[in-house]
MARTIKOL-38579 format. One line per 4 residues: number of its first residue (from 1); their letters; for each residue x, y, z of C-alpha. Coordinates in Angstrom, 3 decimals. Example, Ala and Ser with C-alpha at 12.3 -4.5 7.8 and 13.67 -1.06 7.14 Angstrom:
2
1) as) 12.300/-4.500/7.800 | 13.670/-1.060/7.140
END
This chain:
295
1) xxxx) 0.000/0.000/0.000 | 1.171/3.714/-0.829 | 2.500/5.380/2.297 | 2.136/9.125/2.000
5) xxxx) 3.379/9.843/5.589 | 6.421/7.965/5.090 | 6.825/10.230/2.160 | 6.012/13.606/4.103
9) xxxx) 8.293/12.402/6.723 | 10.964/12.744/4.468 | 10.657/15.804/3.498 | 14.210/17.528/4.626
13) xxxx) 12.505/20.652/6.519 | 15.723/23.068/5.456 | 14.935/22.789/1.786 | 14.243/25.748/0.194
17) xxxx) 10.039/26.508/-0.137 | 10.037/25.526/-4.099 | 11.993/22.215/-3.496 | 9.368/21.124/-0.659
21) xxxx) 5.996/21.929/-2.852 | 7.591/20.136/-5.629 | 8.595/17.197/-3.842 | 5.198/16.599/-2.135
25) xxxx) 3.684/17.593/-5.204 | 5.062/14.783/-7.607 | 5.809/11.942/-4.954 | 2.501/12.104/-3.221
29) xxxx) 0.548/11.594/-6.538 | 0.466/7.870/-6.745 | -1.651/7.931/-3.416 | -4.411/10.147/-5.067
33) xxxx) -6.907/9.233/-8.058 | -9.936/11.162/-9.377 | -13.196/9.723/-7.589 | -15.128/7.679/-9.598
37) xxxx) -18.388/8.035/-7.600 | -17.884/11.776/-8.601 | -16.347/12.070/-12.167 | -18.619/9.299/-13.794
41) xxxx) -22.058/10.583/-12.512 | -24.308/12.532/-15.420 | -23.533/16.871/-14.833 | -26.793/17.567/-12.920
45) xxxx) -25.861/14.650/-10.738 | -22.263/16.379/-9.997 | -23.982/19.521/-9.712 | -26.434/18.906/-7.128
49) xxxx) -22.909/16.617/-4.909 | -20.795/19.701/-5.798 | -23.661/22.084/-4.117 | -23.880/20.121/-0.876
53) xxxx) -20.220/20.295/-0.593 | -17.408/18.117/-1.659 | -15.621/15.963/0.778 | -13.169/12.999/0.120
57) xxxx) -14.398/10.295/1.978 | -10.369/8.819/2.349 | -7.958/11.582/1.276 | -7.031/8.749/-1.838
61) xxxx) -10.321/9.281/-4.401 | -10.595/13.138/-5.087 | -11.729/15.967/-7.185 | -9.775/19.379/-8.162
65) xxxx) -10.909/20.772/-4.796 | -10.614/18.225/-2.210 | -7.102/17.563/-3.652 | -6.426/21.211/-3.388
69) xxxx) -7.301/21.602/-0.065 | -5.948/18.723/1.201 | -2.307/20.229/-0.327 | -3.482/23.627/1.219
73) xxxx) -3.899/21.602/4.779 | -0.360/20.038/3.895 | 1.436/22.707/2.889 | 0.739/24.714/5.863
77) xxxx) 2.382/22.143/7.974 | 5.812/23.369/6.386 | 4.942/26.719/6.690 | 3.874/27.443/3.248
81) xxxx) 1.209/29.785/2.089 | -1.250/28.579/-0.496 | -4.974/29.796/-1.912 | -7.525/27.850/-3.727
85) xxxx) -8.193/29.601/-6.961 | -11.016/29.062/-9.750 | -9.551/28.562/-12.919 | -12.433/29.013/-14.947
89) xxxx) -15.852/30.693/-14.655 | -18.400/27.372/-15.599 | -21.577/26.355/-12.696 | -18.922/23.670/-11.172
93) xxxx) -15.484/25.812/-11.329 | -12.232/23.996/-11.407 | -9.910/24.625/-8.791 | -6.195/24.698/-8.693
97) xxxx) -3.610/26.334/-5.864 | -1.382/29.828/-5.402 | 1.652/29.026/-3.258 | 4.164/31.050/-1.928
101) xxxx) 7.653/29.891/-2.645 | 11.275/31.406/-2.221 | 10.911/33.954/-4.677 | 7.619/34.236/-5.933
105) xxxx) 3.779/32.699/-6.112 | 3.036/30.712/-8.583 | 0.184/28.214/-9.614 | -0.058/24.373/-9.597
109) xxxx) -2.756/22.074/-10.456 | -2.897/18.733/-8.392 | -5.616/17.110/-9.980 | -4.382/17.951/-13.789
113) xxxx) -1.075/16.885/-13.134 | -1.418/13.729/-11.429 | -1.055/11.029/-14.344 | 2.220/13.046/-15.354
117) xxxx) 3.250/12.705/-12.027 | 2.508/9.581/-11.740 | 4.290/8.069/-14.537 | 6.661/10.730/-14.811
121) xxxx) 5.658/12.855/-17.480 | 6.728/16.339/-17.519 | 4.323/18.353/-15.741 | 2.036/21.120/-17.265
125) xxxx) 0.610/22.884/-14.628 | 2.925/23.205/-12.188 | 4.330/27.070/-12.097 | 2.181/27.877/-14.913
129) xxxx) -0.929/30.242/-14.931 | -4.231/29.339/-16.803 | -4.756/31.450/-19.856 | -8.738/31.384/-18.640
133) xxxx) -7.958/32.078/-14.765 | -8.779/35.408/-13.068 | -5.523/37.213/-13.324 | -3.149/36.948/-9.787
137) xxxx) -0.857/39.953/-10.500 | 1.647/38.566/-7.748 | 1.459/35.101/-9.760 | 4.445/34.445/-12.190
141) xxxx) 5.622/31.283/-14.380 | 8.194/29.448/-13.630 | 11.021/28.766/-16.172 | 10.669/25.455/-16.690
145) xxxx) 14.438/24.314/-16.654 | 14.396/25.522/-12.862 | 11.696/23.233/-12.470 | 13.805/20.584/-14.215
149) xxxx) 16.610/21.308/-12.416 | 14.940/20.661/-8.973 | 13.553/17.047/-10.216 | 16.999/16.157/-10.685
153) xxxx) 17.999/17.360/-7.781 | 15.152/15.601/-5.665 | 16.324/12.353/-7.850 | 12.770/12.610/-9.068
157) xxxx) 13.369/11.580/-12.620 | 14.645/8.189/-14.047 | 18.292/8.148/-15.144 | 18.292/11.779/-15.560
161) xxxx) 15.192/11.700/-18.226 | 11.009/12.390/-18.241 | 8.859/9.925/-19.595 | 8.219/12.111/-22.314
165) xxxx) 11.927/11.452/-23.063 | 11.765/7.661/-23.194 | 8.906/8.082/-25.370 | 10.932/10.635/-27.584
169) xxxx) 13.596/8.060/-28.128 | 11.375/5.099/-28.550 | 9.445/6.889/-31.693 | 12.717/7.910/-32.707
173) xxxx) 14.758/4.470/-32.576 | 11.709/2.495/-33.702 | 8.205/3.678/-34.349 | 9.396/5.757/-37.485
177) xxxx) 11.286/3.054/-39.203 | 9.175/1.640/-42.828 | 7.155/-0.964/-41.121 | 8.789/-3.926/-42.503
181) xxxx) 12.005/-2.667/-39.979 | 9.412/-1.968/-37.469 | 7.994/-5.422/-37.457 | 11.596/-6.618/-37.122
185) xxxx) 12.364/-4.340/-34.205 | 9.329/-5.818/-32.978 | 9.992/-9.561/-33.608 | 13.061/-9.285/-31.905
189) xxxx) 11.981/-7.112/-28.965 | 8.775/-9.576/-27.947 | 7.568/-12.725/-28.814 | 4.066/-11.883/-28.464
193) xxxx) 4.577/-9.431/-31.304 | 5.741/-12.487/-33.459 | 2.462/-13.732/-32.776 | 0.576/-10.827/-33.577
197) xxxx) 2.084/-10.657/-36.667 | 1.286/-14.594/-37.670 | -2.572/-13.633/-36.999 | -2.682/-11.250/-39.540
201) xxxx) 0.016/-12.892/-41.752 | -2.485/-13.616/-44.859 | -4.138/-9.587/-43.988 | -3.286/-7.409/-47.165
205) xxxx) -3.354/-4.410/-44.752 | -0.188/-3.860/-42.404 | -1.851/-1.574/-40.255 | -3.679/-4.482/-38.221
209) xxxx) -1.178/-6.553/-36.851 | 1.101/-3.256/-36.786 | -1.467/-1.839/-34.240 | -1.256/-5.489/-32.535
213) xxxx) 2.026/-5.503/-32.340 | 2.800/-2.276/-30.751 | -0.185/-3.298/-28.230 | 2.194/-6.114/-27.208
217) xxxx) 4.811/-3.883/-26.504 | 2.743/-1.661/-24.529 | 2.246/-4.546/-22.757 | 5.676/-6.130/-21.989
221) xxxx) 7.330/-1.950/-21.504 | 5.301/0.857/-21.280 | 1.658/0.483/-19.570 | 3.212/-0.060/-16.361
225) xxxx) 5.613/2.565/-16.105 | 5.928/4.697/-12.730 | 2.383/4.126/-10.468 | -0.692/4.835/-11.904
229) xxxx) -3.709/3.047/-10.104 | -6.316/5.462/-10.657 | -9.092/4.497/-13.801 | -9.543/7.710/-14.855
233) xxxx) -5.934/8.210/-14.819 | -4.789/5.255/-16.490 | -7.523/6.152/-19.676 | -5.080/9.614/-19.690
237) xxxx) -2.242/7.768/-19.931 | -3.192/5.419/-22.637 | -3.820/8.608/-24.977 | -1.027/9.656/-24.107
241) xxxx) 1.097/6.880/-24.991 | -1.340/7.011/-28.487 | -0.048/10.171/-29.081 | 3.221/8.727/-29.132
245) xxxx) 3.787/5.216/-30.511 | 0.741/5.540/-33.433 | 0.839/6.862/-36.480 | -2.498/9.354/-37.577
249) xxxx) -4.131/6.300/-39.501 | -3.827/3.881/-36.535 | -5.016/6.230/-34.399 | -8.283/6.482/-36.034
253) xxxx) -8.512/2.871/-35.490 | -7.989/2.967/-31.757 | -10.617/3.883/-29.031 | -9.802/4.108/-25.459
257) xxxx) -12.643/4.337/-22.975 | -14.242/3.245/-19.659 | -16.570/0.817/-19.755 | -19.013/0.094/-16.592
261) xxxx) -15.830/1.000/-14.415 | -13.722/-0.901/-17.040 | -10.675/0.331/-19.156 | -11.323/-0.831/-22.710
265) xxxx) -9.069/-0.085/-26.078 | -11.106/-1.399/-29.255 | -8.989/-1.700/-32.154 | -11.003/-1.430/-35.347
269) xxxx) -9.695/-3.389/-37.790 | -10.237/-4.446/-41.605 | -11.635/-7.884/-39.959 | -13.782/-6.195/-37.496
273) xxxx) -13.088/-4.627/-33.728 | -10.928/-6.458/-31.274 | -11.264/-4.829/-27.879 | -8.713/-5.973/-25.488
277) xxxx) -9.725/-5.017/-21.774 | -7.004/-3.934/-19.048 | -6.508/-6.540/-16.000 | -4.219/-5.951/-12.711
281) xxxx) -2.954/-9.273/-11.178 | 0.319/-9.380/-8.830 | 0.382/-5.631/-9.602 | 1.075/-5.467/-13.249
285) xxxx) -1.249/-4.062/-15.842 | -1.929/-6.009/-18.969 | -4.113/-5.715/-21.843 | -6.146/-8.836/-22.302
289) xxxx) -7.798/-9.651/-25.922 | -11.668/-10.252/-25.369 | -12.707/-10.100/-28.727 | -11.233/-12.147/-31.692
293) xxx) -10.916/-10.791/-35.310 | -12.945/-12.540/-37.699 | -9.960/-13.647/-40.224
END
């Protein structure tokens, strides 16, 4: 089980302000995930929780302001100044923080960050203002190599790079290649790519067991990078490896979505849809076929 006091207890008091929010900001995400019971309810439903009051029932399941305030609560503790904000003007605002740092205040967004920080993605709302948020004249940006510069120096990234890095490098070394070298790459990288490709070895269009292919790769490599256990979180993440490892045209073949509290990725193919739904046994993530192409 995650063990955000052990965490908080870390914290080394005579950091500077900026090194502390940071720190709690990124390593405390994998205890947090967005609240089903909340974020898959019809709007008038959310409406009429959100006007009784939101509450997290367990400081793990949260929305954009229990997650803020429970940072506010946190961040206090250290001696740090913080506001909830409204970023935006709709009936159920969303909410974000102002801290106080060494220097300056600046914004950060809890709830928007947290699949970065959980898989360690670089994040994009942390020391950077909404465009659509009531102006905070004492607010500034934050340059974001200082902010890169303090992940390496809390040892928060993995050998010295983002996910977004790894990613980089993997379209890079592989995912551009002509596909017969990408089907190579993948033959010798997992069997259960070889396999993939066999199933669609009389198919007179690549893009099928292509899209299979790089599924099994997700698989064996990327899917259960850093710690992700939120639903909602995990559907992020899965575009955001799409935006990634697939080209445009397999991309309109893909669908991600949540299914009756299920993660499912349909792949449409020239033989019909195969959906493959996501299981979690002995804490990895896979992506299970539950629907056969009709060859």
């Amino acid at each position: 089980m995650f063990d955000k006091e052990s965490i908080i207890k870390s914290v080394n008091k005579s950091w500077p302000k900026d090194l502390i929010i940071r720190y709690l900001y990124v390593k405390l995400a994998p205890g947090f995930q967005r609240d089903l019971d909340y974020f898959l309810l019809p709007p008038n439903e959310q409406l009429a929780l959100y006007q009784k009051g939101l509450k997290s029932k367990d400081n793990i399941h949260m929305t954009c302001l229990t997650i803020c305030q429970y940072y506010q609560k946190l961040f206090a503790e250290f001696g740090i100044e913080s506001k909830i904000i409204t970023t935006n003007n709709k009936i159920i605002p969303h909410y974000a923080l102002i801290v106080k740092g060494d220097t300056c205040y600046f914004a950060i967004d809890p709830l928007k960050d947290l699949m970065n920080n959980q898989v360690g993605l670089k994040t994009n709302y942390f020391g950077a203002m909404p465009d659509t948020c009531i102006t905070y004249p004492e607010a500034t940006d934050l340059d974001p190599e200082y902010i890169k510069e303090m992940d390496i120096y809390l040892k928060l990234l993995c050998c010295g790079l983002y996910t977004d890095d790894f990613f980089n490098s993997l379209n890079e070394s592989v995912f551009h290649r002509p596909n017969a070298r990408i089907l190579e790459f993948l033959d010798e990288y997992d069997e259960t790519a070889q396999l993939e490709k066999n199933i669609y070895a009389n198919s007179n269009k690549p893009n099928d067991y292509l899209i299979a292919a790089k599924i099994s790769i997700m698989n064996s490599s990327i899917i259960n990078t850093g710690n992700c256990p939120g639903l909602i979180e995990r559907n992020h993440f899965y575009k955001e490896i799409m935006k990634h490892i697939f080209t445009k045209s397999e991309k309109k073949a893909i669908k991600v979505q949540i299914n009756n509290r299920e993660l499912t990725l349909t792949n449409e193919t020239n033989h019909g849809p195969i959906t493959y739904g996501e299981t979690y046994t002995n804490g990895v993530y896979r992506l299970e076929r539950k629907k056969e192409p009709k060859l």
